[in-house]
C-alpha positions in Angstrom: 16.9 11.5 0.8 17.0 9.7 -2.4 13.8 11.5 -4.5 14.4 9.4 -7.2 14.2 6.3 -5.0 10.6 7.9 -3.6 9.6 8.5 -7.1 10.3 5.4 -8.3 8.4 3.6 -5.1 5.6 5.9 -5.1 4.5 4.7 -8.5 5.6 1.4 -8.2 2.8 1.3 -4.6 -0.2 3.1 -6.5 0.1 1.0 -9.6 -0.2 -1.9 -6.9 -3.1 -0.2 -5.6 -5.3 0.3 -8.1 -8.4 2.9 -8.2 -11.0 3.2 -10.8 -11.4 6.9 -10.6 -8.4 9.5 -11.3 -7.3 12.7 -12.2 -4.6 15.0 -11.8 -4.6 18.4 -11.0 -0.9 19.5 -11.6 1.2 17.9 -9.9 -1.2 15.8 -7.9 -3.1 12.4 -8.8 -6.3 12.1 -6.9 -7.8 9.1 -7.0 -11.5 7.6 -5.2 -12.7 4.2 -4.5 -15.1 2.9 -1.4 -13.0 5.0 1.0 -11.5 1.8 1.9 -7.4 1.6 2.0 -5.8 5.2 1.9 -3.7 5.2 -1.1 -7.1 4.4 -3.4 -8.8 7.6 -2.1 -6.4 10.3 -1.2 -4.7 12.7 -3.4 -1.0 12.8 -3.5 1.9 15.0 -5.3 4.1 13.4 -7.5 6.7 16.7 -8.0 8.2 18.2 -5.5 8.6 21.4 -7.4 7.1 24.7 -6.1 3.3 25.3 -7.3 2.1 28.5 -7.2 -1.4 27.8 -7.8 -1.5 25.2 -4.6 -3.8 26.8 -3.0 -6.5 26.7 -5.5 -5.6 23.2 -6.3 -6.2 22.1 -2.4 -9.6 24.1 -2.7 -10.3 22.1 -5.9 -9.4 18.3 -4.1 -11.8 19.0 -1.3 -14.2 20.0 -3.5 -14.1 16.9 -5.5 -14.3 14.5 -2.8 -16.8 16.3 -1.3 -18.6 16.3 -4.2 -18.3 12.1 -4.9 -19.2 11.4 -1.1 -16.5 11.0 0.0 -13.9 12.4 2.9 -11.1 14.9 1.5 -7.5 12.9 2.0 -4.2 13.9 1.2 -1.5 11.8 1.4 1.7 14.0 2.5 4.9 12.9 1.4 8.3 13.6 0.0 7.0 14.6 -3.2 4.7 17.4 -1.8 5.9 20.8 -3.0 6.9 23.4 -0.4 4.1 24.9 1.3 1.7 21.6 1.7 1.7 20.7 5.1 1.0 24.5 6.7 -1.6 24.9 4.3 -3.2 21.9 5.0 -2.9 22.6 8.6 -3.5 26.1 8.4 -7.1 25.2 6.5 -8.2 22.8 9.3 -6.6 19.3 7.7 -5.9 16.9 10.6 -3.1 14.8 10.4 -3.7 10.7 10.6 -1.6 8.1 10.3 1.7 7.9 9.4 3.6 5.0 7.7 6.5 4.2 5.8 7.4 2.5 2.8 10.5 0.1 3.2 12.8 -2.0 0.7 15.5 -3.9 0.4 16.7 -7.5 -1.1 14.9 -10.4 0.7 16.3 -13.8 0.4 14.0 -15.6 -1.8 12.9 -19.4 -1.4 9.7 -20.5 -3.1 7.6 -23.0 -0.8 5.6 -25.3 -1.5 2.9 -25.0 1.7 2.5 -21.9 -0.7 -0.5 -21.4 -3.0 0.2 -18.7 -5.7 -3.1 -17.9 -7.0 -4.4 -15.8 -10.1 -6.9 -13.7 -7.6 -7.9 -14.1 -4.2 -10.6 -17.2 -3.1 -12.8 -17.8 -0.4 -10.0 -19.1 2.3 -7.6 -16.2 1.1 -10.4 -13.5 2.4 -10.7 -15.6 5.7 -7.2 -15.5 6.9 -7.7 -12.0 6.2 -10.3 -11.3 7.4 -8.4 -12.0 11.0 -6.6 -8.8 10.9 -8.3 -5.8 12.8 -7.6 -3.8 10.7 -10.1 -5.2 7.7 -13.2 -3.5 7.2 -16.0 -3.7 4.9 -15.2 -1.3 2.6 -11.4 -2.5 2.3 -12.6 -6.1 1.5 -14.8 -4.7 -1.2 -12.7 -2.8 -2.4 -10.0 -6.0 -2.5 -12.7 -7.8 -4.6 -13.6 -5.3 -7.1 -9.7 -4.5 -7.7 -9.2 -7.7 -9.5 -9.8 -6.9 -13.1 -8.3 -3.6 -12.9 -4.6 -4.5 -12.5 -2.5 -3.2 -15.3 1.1 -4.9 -13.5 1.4 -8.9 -12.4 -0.2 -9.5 -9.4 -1.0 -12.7 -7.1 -2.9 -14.0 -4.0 -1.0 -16.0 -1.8 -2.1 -18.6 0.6 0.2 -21.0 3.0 -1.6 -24.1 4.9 -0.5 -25.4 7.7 -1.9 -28.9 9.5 -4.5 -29.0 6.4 -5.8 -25.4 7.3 -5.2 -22.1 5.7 -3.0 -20.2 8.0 -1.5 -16.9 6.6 -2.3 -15.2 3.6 -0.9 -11.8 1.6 -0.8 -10.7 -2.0 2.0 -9.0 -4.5 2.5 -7.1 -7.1 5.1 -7.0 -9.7 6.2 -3.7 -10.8 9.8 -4.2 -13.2 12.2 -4.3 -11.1 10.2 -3.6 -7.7 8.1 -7.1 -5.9 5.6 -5.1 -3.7 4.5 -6.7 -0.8 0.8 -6.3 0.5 -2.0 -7.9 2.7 -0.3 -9.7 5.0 -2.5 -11.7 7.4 -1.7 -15.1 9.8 -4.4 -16.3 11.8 -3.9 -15.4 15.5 -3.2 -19.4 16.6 -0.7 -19.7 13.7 1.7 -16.5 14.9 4.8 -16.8 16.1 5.9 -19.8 13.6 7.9 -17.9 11.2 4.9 -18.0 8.6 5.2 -14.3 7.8 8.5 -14.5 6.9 7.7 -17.9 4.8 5.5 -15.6 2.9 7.4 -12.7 2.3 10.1 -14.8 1.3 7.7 -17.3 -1.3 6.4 -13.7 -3.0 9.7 -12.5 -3.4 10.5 -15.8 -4.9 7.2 -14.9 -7.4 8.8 -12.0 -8.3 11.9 -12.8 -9.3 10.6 -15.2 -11.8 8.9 -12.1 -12.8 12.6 -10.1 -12.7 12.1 -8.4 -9.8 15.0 -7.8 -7.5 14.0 -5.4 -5.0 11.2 -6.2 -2.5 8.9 -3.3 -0.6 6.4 -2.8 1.6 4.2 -0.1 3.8 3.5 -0.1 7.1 2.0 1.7 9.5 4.5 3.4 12.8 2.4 1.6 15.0 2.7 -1.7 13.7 6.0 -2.3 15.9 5.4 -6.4 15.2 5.4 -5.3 11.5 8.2 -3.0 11.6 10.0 -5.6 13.0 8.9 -8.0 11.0 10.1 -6.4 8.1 13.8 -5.0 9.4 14.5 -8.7 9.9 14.1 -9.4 6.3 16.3 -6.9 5.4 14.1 -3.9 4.7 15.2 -0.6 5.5 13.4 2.6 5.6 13.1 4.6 2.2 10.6 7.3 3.4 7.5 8.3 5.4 4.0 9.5 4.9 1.3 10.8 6.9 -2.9 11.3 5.9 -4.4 14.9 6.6 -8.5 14.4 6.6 -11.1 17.0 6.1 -14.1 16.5 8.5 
């Protein structure tokens, strides 16, 4: 595996998904939101190097969440250092979902159905709102993100027939176009509007300098998977939650 690839994407994906509270705690960055979207309120490793005082430091992360409100996450992936995953288990973590992170060149085209916006309106949150997996405390913390974007970043809407029919936002990270959000409504699927989109916020990028497209998905999400091989995105890693009821 490529850790400097991982390195490189794992930054690039929290600096698209901002939080306003962090600290680190060696090698870890542990960050808290509204305990919407994972990334925002998990903590994750950044070195894979060993850490001899990892257990003390996983005592210290459940301690802060607990201590904000908030369920203890950790977000397990090629960066943790040896040990993480049996302690975690061993202290009563349960694993949750896994995803993984993809990227690749897409072929770019910039279309004009496409709204490029400088934050997200009223009609992008109701395409997005279509999705099952939105809830309220993801939507908030969507709007409340906004001002606290240190990279490029854009709202994207597509109409189709006079209507607003798929919707997804980016991010702009050098050389990295991150890919995020992506929502059709359920009568406009199956039209090639995903891949419209994909393909109009790479062309964002680009302007931007960005060569290199990626994006995370949940395992589960086979029409997403797909979706994104098809493009010409290719696996670069996977990661998994462990929870602390």
């Amino acid at each position: 595996m490529n850790l400097s690839l991982v390195h490189a994407l794992e930054r690039a994906t929290l600096n698209a998904l901002p939080s306003p509270r962090v600290v680190f705690d060696g090698p870890f960055v542990v960050r808290s939101f509204l305990g919407g979207t994972g990334r925002a309120n998990a903590a994750c490793s950044l070195d894979p190097a060993p850490d001899p005082e990892l257990a003390q430091r996983v005592t210290r992360v459940a301690a802060h969440y607990r201590r904000l409100g908030m369920t203890p996450r950790f977000r397990s992936a090629p960066l943790d250092p040896p040990g993480l995953e049996a302690l975690l288990r061993a202290g009563g973590w349960a694993e949750a979902d896994e995803s993984h992170v993809t990227h690749g060149r897409v072929a770019a085209q910039a279309d004009p159905a496409v709204r490029i916006l400088t934050a997200p309106d009223a009609t992008w949150f109701d395409v997005l709102g279509t999705v099952e997996y939105q809830s309220a405390a993801r939507k908030a913390e969507k709007q409340e993100a906004v001002p606290l974007f240190a990279i490029p970043a854009t709202w994207l809407v597509l109409e189709e027939e006079g209507r607003a029919a798929a919707a997804m936002s980016a991010t702009c990270d050098g050389r990295f176009t991150g890919i995020f959000d992506l929502a059709v409504r359920p009568e406009f699927r199956r039209r090639g509007l995903a891949q419209r989109m994909i393909r109009a916020a790479a062309a964002w990028g680009e302007g931007l300098g960005a060569k290199t497209c990626f994006a995370q998905v949940a395992i589960t999400n086979t029409a997403s998977v797909a979706l994104q091989a098809g493009l010409g995105l290719t696996e670069a890693y996977r990661y998994r939650y462990f929870v602390l009821r």
